[in-house]
Structures are given as C-alpha cells and as structure tokens.
C-alpha positions in Angstrom: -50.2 12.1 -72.6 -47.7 9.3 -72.7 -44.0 10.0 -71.5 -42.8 6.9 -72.4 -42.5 3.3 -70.3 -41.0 0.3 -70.2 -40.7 -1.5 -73.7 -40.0 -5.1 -74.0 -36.3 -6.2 -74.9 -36.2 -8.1 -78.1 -33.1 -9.9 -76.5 -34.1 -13.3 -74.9 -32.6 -14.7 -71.8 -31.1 -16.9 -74.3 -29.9 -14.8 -76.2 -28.7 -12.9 -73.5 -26.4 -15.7 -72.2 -25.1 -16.6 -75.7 -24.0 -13.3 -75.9 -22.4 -13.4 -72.6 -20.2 -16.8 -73.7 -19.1 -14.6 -76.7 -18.4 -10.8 -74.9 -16.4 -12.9 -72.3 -15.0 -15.5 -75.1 -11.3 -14.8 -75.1 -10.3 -16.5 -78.4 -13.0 -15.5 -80.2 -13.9 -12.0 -79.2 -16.5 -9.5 -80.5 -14.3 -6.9 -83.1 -17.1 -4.5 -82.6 -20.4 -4.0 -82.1 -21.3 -4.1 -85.9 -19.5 -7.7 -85.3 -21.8 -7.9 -82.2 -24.7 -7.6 -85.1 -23.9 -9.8 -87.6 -23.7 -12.7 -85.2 -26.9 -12.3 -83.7 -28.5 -12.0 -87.1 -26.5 -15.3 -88.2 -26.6 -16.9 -85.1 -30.1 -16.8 -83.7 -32.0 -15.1 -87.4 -32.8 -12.3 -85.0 -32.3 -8.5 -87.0 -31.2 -6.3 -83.8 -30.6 -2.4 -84.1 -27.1 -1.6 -84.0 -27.1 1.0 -81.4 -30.0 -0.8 -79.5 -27.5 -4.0 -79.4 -24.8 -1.7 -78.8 -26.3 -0.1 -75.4 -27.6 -3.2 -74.6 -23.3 -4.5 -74.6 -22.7 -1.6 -72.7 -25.0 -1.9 -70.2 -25.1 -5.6 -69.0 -21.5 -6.4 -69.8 -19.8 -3.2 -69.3 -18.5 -3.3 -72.8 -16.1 -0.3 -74.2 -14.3 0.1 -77.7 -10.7 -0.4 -77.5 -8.7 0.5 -80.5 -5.3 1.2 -80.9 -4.1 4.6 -82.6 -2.2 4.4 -85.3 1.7 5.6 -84.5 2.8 7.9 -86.8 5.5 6.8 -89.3 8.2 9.1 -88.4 8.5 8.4 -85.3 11.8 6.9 -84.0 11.8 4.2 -81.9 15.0 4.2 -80.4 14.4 8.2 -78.9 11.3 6.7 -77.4 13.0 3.8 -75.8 16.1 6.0 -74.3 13.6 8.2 -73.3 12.2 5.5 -71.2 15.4 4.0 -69.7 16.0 7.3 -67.9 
C-alpha cells in the first residue's frame, strides 16, 4: 500500500525564477493568486492548478493576501482623528 511520495513539480527552475522577478516586482505586482495564474498560462502556455500555484507562492516566497477592508460609510473621520491626537 502506497501512502503517498514525492511528486514531480510542474514548475521549472525557470519558471520558478520568472515568478520570483514578478512576486518581488514592485511596480508590477501579483493582485492575487488567480493573477498569479493567468500569467503563467499567458506567459510560459503552462495550465497550473490554482491552489497548487497558490501553495507553491506560499511556500517559496512567503506570499500572504493583503487586502484592505472596506471602512464603513458612516464613519466620521474627524472623531477618528481627535481620537488619535490624544
């Protein structure tokens, strides 16, 4: 009985480095990992998994999701500003 083993990437050195450039590319960043997808497909023609890609990110270039929340629309801007010049 087989409990698994090591499977060979589909992601080439070169793709590797490519996406390297591109995850530490600040003017041109990843704007997610579905992002992350579409440009491997349309840069090297190579259909990759999205969470395959995704824990790939994660795991050789430590990347995380950062989005912003959205601020609700009531909220007054001025309290929040004397609150923080006390």
């Amino acid at each position: 009985m087989h409990s698994g083993g090591k499977r060979r990437g589909v992601i080439s050195t070169e793709i590797h480095r490519s996406l390297e450039k591109k995850v530490n590319d600040s003017r041109d960043p990843f704007l997610g990992y579905w992002d992350a997808v579409l440009w491997v497909k349309k840069e090297h023609d190579l259909d990759v998994k999205y969470n395959a890609l995704r824990i790939y990110l994660i795991r050789h270039f430590k990347t995380k999701l950062k989005a912003p929340r959205k601020s609700h629309y009531k909220k007054d801007g001025q309290a929040i500003e004397a609150h923080l010049d006390v």
